[in-house]
N, C-alpha and C positions, 0 to 999 in steps of 0.2 A: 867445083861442083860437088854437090854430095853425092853422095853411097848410099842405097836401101838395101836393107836385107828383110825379111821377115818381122824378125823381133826387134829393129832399129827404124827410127824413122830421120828425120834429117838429122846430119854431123853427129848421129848416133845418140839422139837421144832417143830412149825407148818407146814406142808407139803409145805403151800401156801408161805413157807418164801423161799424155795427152788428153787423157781421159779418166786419171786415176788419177792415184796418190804416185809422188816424187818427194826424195828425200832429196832437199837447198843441201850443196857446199856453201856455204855463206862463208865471204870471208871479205873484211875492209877492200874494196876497189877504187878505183881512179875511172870516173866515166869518161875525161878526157882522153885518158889509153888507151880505155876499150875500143874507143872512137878511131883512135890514132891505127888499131890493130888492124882490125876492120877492115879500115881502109888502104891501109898494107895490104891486105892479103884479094882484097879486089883489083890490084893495080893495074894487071896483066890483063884483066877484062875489060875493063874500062879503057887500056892504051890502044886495045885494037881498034876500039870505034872511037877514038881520037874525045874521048871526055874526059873532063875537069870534076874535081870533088872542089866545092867550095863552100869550106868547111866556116861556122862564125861563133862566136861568143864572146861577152865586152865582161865578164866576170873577171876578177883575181884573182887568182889562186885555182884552188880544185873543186871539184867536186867529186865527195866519197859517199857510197852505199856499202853498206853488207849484204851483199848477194852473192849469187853463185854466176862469179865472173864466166865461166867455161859457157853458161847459158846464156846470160846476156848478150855474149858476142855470137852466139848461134843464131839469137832470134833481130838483133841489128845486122845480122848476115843474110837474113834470109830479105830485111827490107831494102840493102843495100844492091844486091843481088838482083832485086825484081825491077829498082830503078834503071840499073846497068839494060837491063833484059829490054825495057821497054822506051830507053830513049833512043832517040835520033842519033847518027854519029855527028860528031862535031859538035857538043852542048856539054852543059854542065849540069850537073847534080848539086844539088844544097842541102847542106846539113846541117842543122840547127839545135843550138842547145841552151835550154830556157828553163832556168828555175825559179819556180815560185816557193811560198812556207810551206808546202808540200811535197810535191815532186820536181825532179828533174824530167824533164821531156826532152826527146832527141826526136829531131822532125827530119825526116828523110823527102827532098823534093825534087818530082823527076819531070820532066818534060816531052812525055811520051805520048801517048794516044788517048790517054784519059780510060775513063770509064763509068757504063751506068751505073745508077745505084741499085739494081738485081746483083750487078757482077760483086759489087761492093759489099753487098748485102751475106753474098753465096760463096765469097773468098775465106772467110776463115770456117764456116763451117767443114764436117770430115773427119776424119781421125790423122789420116798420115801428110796431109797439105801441108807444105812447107809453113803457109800464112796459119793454119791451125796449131800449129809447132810454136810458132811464136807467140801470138797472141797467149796459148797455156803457159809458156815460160812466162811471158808480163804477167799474168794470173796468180801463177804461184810465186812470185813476187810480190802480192799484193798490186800491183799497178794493171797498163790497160794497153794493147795497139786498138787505134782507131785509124781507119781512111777515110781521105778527103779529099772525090775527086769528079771533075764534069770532063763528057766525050768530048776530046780535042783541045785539054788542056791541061794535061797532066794527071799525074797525081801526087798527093800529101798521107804520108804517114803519119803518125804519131807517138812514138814510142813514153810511157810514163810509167817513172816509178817513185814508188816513195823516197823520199830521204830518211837519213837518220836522225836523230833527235837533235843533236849539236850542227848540222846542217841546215835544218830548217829557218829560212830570210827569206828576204822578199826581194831576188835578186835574177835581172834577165841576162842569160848569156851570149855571146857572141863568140864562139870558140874558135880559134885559129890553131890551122893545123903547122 
């Protein structure tokens, strides 16, 4: 779980980044890792209420961005997180990783209680919301979170970001963990 304090907002990214300027560590990553970390460090949450990560992607090889890895796994932790929060014990979560000539997407899917689209609509606005945290990390990225989700049947993430220049095909993944 995370820490607030005043001047921090989730896993200590600063409130003021949320709403302001942030300076990117950018630096070459592996979004397969990131993925792989992620869900490392959910393991212990997820074992209690007896759930499966079923992770896919039918790509070769890697996929790399320059971003600021320390962020990216903040703002896939915060949607990894709300999946664990809101499903049922005994099911599985799916994680999805799909790239097009643009971006990489990592699709988080939970099988929880679903939700309207006001709650949809009213989740990332705020300053210190975990889902407002994230969404500005994809931002300042360049990229985007989007939800997608009806009452009683879940919901879908969407995490996207750009790729880098030598990255960019037309290629769908199916990532295995």
């Amino acid at each position: 779980m995370s820490t607030r304090t005043e001047s921090t907002g989730f896993e200590g990214m600063p409130i003021s980044a949320v709403g302001g300027d942030y300076t990117l560590d950018r630096v070459e990553c592996d979004v397969g890792e990131i993925i792989e970390n992620v869900l490392k460090k959910h393991d212990a949450e997820r074992l209690k209420k007896h759930i499966t990560f079923d992770a896919f992607s039918n790509l070769q090889g890697r996929v790399r961005l320059r971003a600021d890895e320390r962020l990216i796994r903040i703002a896939l932790s915060v949607l990894v997180d709300n999946a664990i929060s809101n499903s049922p014990e005994d099911c599985a979560i799916e994680i999805l990783m799909i790239k097009n000539r643009k971006c990489a997407s990592i699709i988080v899917i939970d099988h929880g209680a679903g939700m309207q689209l006001e709650r949809q609509r009213e989740m990332f606005n705020g300053v210190d919301t975990e889902f407002a945290v994230a969404r500005r990390i994809a931002e300042l990225h360049g990229g985007s979170i989007n939800v997608l989700s009806l009452p009683g049947h879940g919901a879908r993430f969407i995490f996207r970001l750009p790729l880098n220049e030598a990255e960019k095909d037309d290629s769908v993944m199916i990532w295995e963990s």
